[in-house]
N, C-alpha and C positions, 0 to 999 in steps of 0.2 A: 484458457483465460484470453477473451479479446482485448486486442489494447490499439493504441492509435501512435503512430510516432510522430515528434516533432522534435527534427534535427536530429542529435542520435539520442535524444533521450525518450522512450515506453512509456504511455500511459498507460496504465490497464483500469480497463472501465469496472465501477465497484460492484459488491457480492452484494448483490439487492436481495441474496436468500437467508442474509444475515438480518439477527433480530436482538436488541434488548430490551425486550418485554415494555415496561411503561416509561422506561427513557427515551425520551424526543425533544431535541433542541430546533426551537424556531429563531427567524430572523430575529424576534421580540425580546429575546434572551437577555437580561443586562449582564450574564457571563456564557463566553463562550471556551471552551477550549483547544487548544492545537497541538499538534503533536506529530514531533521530524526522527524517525530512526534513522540512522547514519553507520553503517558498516566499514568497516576496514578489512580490505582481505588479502590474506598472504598468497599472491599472487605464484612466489615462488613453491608453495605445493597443493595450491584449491587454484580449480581454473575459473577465473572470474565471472566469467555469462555462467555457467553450471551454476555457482553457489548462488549469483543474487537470486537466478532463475527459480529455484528453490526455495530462499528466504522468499521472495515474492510470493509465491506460491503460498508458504508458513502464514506470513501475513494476510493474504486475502481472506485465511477463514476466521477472522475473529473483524473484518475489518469493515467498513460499509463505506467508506468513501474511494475513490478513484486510488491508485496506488500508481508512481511513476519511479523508471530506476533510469 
């Protein structure tokens, strides 16, 4: 996964080989959607770069937009 940093936080650039068939939102939309995951991890026995690395990972394949941790 390529991604870009800015400061310490990873961008990783989106899974353009993801598809939802006949769903496509344009600018023109009078609804749009968003949507923030936010994990919490027990630091004292999951090493923290390992698991987001991972959930990131989990995420990218259902996901089409940029993904940052």
């Amino acid at each position: 996964m390529k991604y870009t940093t800015n400061g310490t936080t990873k961008r990783y650039m989106a899974n353009t080989n993801c598809s939802y068939g006949s769903f496509a939102v344009s600018a023109g939309d009078k609804y749009q959607f968003g949507c923030e995951f936010e994990f919490y991890i027990d630091t004292d026995f999951y090493d923290y770069t390992i698991v987001i690395d991972e959930i990131a990972k989990e995420i990218y394949e259902f996901c089409t937009e940029d993904l940052s941790k």
